[in-house]
N, CA and C of each residue as an Amber inpcrd file, in Angstrom:
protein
   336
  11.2210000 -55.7140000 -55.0150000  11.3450000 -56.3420000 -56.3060000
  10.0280000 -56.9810000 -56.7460000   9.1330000 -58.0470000 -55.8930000
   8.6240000 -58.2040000 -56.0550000   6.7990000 -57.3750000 -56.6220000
   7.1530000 -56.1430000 -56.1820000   6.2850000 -55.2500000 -56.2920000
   6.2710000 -55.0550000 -57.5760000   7.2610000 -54.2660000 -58.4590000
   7.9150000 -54.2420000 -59.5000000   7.6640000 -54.9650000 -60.5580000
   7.3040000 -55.8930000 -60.3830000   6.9300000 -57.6930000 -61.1590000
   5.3620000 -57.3760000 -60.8980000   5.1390000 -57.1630000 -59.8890000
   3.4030000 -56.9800000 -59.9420000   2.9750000 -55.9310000 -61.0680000
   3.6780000 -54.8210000 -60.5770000   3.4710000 -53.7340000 -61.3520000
   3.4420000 -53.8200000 -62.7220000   4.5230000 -54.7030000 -62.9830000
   4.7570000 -54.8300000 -64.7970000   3.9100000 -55.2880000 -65.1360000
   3.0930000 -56.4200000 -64.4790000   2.1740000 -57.4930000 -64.6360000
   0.8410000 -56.4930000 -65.0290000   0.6520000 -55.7250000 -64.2100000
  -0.7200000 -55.3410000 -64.1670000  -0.5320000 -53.9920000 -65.5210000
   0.3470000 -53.4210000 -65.6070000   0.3800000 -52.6950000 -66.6080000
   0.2030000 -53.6930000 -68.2300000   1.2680000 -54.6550000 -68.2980000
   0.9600000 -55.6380000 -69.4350000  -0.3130000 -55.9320000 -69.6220000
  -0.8810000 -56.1940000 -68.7760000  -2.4840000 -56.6360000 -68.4360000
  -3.6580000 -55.1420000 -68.7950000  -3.5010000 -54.0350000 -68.3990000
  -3.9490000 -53.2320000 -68.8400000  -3.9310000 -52.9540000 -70.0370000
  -2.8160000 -52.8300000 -70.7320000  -2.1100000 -52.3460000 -72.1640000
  -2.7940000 -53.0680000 -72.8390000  -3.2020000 -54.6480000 -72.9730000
  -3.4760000 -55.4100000 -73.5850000  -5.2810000 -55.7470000 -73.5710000
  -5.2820000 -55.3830000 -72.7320000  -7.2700000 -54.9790000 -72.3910000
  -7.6150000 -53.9620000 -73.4470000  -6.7260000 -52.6400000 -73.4260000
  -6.9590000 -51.3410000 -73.7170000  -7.1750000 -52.1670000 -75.8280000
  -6.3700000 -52.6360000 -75.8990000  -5.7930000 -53.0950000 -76.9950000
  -6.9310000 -54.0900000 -77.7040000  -7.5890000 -54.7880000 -77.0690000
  -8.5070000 -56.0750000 -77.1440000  -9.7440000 -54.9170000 -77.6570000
  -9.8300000 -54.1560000 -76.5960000 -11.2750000 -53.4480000 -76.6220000
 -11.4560000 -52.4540000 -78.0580000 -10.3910000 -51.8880000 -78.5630000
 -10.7280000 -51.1110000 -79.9800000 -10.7690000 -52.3310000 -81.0400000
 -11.0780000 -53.4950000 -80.8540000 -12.4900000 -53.9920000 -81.8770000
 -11.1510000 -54.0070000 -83.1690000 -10.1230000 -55.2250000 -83.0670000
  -8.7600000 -55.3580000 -83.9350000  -8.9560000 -56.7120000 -84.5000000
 -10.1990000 -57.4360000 -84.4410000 -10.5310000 -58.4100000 -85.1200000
 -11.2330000 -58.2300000 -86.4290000 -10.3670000 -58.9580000 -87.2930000
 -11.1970000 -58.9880000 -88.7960000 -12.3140000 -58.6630000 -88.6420000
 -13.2660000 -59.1500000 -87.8660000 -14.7290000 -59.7520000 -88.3930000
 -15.1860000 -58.1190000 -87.9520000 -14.3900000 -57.2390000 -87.2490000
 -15.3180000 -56.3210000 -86.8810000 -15.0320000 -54.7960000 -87.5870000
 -13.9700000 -55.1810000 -88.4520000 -13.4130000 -53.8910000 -89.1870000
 -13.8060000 -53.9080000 -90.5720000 -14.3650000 -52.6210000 -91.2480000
 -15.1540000 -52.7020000 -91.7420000 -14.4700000 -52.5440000 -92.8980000
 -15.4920000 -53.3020000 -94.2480000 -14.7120000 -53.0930000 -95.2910000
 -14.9050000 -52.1750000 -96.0550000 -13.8370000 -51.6180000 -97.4510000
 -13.7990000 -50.5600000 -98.0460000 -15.1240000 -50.3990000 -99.3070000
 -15.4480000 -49.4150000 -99.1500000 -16.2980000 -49.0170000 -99.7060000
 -15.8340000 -49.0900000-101.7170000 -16.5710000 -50.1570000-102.4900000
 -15.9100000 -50.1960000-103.7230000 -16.4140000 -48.6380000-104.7310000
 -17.1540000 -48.2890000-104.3630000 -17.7590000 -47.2940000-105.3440000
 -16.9580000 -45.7700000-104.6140000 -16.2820000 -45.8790000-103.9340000
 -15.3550000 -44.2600000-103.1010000 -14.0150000 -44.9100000-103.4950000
 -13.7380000 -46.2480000-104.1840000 -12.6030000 -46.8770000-104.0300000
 -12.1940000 -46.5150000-105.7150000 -13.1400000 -46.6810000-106.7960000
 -13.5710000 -46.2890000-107.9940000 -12.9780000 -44.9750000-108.2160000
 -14.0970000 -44.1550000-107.1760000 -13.6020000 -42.7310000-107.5150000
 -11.8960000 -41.9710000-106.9710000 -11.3390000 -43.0450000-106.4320000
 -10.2690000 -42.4550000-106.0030000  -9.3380000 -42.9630000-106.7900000
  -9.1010000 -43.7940000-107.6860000  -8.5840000 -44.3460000-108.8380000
  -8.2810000 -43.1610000-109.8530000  -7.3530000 -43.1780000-110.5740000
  -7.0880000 -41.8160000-111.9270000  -7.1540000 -43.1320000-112.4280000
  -8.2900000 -42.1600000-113.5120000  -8.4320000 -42.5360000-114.8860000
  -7.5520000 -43.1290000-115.7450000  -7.8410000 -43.8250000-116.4710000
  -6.5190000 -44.2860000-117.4530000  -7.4380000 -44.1850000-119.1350000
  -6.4290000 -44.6630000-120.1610000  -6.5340000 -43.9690000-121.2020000
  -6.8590000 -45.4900000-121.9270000  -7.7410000 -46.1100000-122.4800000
  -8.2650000 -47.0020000-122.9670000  -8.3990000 -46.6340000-124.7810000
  -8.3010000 -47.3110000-125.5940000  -7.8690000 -47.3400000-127.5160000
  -9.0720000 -48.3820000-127.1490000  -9.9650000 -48.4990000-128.5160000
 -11.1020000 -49.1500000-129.1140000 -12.0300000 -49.3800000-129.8320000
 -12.7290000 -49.8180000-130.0070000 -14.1920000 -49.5700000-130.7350000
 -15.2790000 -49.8400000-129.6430000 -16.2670000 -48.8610000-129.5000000
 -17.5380000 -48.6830000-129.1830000 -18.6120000 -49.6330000-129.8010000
 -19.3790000 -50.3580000-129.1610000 -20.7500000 -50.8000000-129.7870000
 -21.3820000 -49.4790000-131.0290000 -22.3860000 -50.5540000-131.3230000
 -23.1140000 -49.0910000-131.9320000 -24.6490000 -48.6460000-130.9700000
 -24.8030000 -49.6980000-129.6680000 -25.7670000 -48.9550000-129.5350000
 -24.5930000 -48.0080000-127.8560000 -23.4380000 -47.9430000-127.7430000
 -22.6450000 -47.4190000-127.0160000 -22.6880000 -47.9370000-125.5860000
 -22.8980000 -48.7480000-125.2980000 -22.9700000 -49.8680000-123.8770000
 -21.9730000 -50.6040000-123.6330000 -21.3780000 -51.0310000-124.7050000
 -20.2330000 -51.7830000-125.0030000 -18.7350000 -51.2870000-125.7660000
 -17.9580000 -51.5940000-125.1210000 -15.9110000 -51.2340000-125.5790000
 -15.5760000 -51.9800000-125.4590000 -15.1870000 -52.7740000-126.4350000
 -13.7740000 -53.4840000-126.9600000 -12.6630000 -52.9920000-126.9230000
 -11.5680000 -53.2040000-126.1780000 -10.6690000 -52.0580000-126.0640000
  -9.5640000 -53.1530000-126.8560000  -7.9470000 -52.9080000-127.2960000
  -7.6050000 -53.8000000-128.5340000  -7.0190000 -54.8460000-128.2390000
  -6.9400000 -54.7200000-126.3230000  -6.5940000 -56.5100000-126.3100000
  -7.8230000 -57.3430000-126.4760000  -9.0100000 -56.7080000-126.7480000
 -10.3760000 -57.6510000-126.6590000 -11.0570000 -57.9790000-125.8380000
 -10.5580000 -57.2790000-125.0320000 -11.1010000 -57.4030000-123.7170000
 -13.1140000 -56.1910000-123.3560000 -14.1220000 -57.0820000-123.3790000
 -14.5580000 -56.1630000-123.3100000 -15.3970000 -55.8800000-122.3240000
 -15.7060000 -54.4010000-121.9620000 -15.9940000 -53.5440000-120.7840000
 -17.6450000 -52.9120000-121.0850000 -18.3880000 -53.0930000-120.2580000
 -18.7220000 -52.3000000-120.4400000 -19.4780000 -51.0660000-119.6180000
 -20.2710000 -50.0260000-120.6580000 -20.2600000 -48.3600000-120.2900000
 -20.8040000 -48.0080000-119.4820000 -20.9230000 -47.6270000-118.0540000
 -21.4470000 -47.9110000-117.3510000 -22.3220000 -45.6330000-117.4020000
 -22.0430000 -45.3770000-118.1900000 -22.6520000 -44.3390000-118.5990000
 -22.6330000 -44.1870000-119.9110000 -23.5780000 -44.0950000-120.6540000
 -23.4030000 -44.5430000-121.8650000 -23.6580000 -42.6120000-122.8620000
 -24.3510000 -42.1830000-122.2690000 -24.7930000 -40.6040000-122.4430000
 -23.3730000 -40.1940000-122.6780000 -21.8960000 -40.8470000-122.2480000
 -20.9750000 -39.6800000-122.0680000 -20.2110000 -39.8350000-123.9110000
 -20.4800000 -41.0460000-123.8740000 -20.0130000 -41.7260000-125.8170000
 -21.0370000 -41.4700000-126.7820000 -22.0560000 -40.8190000-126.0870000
 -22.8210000 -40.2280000-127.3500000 -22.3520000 -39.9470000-128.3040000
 -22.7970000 -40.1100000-129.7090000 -22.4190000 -39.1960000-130.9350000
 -20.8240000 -40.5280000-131.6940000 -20.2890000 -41.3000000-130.7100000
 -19.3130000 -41.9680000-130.9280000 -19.6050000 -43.5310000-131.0030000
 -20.6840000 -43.5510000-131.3820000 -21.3520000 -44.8390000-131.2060000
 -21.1930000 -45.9610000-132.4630000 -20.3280000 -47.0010000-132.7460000
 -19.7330000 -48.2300000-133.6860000 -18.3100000 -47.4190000-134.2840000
 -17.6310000 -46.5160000-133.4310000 -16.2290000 -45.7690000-134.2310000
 -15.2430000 -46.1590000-133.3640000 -14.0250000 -46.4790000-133.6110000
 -13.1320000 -46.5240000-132.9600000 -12.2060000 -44.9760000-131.5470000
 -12.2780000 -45.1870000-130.7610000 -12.1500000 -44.2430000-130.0540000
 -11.5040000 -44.6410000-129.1010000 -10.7840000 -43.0060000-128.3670000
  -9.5940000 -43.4670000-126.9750000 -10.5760000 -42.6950000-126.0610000
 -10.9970000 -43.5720000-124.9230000 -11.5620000 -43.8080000-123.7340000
 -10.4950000 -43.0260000-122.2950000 -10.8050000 -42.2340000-122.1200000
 -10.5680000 -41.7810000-120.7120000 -11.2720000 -42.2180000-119.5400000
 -11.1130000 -42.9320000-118.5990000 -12.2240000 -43.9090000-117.7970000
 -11.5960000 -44.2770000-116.7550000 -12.3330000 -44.4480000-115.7700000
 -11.8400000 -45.0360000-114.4220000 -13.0020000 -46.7090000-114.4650000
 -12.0010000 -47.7110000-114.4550000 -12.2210000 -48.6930000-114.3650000
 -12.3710000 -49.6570000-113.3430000 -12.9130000 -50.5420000-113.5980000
 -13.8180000 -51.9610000-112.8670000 -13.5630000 -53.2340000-113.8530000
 -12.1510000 -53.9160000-112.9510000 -12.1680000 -54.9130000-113.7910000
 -12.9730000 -56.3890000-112.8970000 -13.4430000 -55.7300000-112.3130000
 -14.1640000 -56.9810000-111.3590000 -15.9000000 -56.9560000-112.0770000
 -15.9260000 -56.0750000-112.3470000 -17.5010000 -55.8560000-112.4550000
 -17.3160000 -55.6360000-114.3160000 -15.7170000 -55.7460000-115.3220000
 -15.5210000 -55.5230000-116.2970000 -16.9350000 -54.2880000-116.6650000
 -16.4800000 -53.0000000-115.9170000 -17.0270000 -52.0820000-116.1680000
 -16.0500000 -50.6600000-116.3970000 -16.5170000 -49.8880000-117.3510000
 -15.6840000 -48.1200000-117.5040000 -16.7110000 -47.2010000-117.2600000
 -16.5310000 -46.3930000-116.0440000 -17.1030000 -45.0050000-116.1540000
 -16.2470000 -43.7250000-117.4300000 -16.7440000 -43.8680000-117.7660000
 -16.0790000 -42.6270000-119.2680000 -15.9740000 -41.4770000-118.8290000
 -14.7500000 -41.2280000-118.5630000 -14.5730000 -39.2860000-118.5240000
 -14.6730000 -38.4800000-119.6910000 -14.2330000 -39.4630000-120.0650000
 -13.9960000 -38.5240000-122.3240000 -13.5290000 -39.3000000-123.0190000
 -14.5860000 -38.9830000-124.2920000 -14.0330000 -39.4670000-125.6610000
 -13.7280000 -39.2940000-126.3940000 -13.1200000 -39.7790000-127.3800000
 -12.4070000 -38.5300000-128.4610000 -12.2370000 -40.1780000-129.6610000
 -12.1990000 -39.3160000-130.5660000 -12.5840000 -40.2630000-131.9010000
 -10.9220000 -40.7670000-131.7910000 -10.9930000 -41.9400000-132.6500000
  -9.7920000 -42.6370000-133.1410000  -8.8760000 -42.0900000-133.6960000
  -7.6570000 -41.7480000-133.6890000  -6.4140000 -41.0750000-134.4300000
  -7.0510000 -41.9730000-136.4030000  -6.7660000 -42.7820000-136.3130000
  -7.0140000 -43.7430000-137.8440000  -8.0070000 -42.9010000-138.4140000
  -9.1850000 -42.9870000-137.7480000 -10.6330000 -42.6110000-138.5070000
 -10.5670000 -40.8710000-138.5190000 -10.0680000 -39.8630000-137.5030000
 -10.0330000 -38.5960000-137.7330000  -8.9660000 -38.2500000-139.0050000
  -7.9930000 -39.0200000-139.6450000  -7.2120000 -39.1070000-140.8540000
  -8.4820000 -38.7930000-142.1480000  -8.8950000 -40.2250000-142.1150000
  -9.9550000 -40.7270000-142.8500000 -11.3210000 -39.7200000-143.2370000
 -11.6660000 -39.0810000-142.2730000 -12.3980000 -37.9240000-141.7030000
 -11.9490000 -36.5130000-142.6100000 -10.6750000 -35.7970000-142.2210000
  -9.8730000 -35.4170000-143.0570000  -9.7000000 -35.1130000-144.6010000
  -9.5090000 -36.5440000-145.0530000  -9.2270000 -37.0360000-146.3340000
 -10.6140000 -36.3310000-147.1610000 -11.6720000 -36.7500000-146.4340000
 -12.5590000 -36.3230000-147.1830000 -13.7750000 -35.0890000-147.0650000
């Protein structure tokens, strides 16, 4: 019996070494990478107005972001527009997948 009790002992004792040694403390596990964390995010669909020099979106709660590629809003620069973008609300930044003019202003557009 007493063997038995040793045995358990030294296995608990092993198990828990084995366990210590793959490095299960905060300080040593590493943290997530924010810019692979970005790209693994789907896009979402953002309504607004653009600056006019295109750096800047106001999107219509007022909240504003800005372009962290600005080449992709070319041509859409002080118009209201829906933003396809994977976002950064820590860094209140949008990478722009696509833009596409405002439903209101392509009417307007239209008209004349």
């Amino acid at each position: 019996m007493k063997k038995l009790l040793v045995l358990a002992f030294a296995f608990a004792l092993v198990t828990s070494l084995t366990a210590l040694a793959q490095g299960t403390y905060p300080s040593e596990q590493t943290k997530p990478d924010t810019a692979n964390a970005e790209k693994a995010t789907k896009a979402v669909s953002l309504s607004g107005k653009l600056s006019d020099d295109g750096k800047t979106f106001v999107d219509r709660d007022g909240k504003s972001w800005t372009v962290s590629n600005p080449e992709a809003v070319k041509g859409h620069e002080g118009h209201e527009v829906t933003l396809k973008a994977h976002t950064d609300p820590i860094k209140n930044e949008v990478h722009v997948v696509s833009a596409k003019m405002g439903k209101d202003e392509m009417k307007d557009d239209m008209k004349k």
